[in-house]
C-alpha positions as CSV (number, residue, x, y, z in Angstrom):
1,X,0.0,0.0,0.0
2,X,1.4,3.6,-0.8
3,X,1.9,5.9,2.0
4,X,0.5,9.4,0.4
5,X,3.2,11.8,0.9
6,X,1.1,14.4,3.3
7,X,0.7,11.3,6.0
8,X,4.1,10.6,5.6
9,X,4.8,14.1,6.8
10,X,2.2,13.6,9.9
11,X,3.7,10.5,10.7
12,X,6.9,12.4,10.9
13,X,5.3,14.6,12.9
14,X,3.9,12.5,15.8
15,X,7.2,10.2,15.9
16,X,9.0,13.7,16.5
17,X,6.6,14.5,19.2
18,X,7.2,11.1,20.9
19,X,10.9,11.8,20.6
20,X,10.3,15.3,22.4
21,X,7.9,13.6,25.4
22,X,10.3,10.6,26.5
23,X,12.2,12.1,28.4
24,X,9.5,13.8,30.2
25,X,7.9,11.1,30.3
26,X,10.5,9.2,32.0
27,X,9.9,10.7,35.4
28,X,5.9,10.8,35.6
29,X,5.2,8.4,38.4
30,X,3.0,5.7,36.9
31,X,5.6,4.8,34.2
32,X,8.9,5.2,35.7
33,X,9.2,1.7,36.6
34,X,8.8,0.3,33.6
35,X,9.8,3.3,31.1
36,X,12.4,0.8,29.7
37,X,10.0,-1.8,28.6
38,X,7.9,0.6,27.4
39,X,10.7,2.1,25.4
40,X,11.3,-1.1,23.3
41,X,10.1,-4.2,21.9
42,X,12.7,-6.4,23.1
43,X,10.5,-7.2,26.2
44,X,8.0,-8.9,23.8
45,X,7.4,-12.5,22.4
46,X,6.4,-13.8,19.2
47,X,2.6,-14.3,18.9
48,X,0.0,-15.8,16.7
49,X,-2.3,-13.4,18.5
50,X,-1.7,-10.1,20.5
51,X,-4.7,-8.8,22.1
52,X,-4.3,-5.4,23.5
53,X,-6.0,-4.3,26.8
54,X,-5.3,-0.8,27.4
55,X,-6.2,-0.7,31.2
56,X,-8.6,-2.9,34.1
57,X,-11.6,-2.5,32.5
58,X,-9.9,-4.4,29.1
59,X,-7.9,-6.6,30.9
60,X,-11.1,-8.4,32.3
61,X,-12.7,-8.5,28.6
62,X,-9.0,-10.4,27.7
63,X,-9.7,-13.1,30.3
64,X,-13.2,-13.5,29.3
65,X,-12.1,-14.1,25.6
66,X,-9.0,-16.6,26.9
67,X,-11.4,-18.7,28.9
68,X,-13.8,-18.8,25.4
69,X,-11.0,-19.8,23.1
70,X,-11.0,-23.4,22.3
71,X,-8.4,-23.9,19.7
72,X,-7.7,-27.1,17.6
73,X,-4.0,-26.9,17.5
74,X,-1.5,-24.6,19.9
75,X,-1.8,-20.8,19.7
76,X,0.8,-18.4,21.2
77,X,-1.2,-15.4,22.6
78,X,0.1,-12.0,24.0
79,X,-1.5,-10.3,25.7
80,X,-0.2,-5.9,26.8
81,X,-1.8,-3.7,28.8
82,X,-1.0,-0.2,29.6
83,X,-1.5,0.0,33.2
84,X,-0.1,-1.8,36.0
85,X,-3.5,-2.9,37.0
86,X,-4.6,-4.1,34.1
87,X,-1.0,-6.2,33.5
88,X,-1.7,-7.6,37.2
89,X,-5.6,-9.1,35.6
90,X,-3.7,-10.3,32.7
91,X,-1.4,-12.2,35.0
92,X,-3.8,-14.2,36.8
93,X,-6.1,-14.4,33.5
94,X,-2.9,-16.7,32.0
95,X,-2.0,-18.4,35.1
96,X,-6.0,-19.4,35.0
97,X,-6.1,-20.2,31.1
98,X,-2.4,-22.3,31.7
99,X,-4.4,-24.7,34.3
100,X,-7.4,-24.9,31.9
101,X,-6.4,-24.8,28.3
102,X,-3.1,-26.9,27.1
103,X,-3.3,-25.7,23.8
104,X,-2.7,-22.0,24.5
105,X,1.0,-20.8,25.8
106,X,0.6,-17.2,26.7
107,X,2.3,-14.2,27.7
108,X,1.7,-10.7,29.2
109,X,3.8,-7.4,28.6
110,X,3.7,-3.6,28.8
111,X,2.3,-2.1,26.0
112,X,5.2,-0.2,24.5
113,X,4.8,3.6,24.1
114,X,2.9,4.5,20.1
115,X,6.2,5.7,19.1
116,X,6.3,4.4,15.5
117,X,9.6,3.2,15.9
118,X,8.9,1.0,18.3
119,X,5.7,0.1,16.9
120,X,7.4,-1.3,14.1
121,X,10.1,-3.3,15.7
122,X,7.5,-4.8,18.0
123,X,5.5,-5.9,15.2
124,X,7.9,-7.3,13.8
125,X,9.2,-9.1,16.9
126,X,6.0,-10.6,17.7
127,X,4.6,-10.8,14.0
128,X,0.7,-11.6,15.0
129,X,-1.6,-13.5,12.6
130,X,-4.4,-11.7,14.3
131,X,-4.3,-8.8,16.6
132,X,-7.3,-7.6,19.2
133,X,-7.5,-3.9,19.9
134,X,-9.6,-4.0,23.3
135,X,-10.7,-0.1,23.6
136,X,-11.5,2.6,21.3
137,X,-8.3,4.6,21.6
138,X,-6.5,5.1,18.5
139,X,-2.6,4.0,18.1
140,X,-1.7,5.6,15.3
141,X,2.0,4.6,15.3
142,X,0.4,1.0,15.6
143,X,-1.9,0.9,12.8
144,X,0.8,2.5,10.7
């Protein structure tokens, strides 16, 4: 698909803006733990499906869908999540789904930060057959 050349310039844009806000960023309280994680992909595992939860309220719609899932063959999931919280639901959703399910193998991770650069490394790194956006917030360095 051909990136038009104005969106290419946008894109440009918001990548610089990420640039300018890390650092910033890196001493608000809720991230400073994990900043580094959230910094790059090399935290993440390949995946034949991500689902992304952005906070709590997600996190509980991922463990509804893992304990539905009923696959015919083994599936590597991945499952992020922007808040602490919602990583800590995610936690216990795969310890639960590991008990249940032997066909699933899943893994939980920080939801890196919608730079587009590291958008597209952890795409790559995880390379999903399917991926589940949980919320209605946009990631536009992700759907790049």
């Amino acid at each position: 698909m051909a990136i038009k050349s104005g969106h290419r310039h946008i894109f440009h844009l918001y990548d610089m803006a990420w640039r300018l806000c890390l650092p910033i960023l890196r001493h608000h309280h809720r991230l400073k733990d994990d900043f580094n994680a959230r910094c790059s992909a090399a935290h993440l595992t390949p995946a034949d499906l991500w689902i992304q939860a952005a906070s709590a309220g997600e996190a509980y719609l991922a463990d509804e869908i893992l304990k539905h899932l009923n696959p015919t063959r083994p599936v590597k999931i991945l499952l992020t999540a922007n808040t602490h919280q919602g990583l800590e639901i995610i936690h216990k959703a795969i310890e639960n789904i590991h008990k249940a399910q032997s066909e699933i193998t899943a893994t939980a991770a920080y939801f890196p930060f919608d730079r587009p650069a590291i958008m597209n490394a952890a795409v790559d790194r995880i390379n999903p057959k399917l991926m589940v956006l949980l919320e209605t917030e946009i990631w536009p360095g992700l759907l790049f």
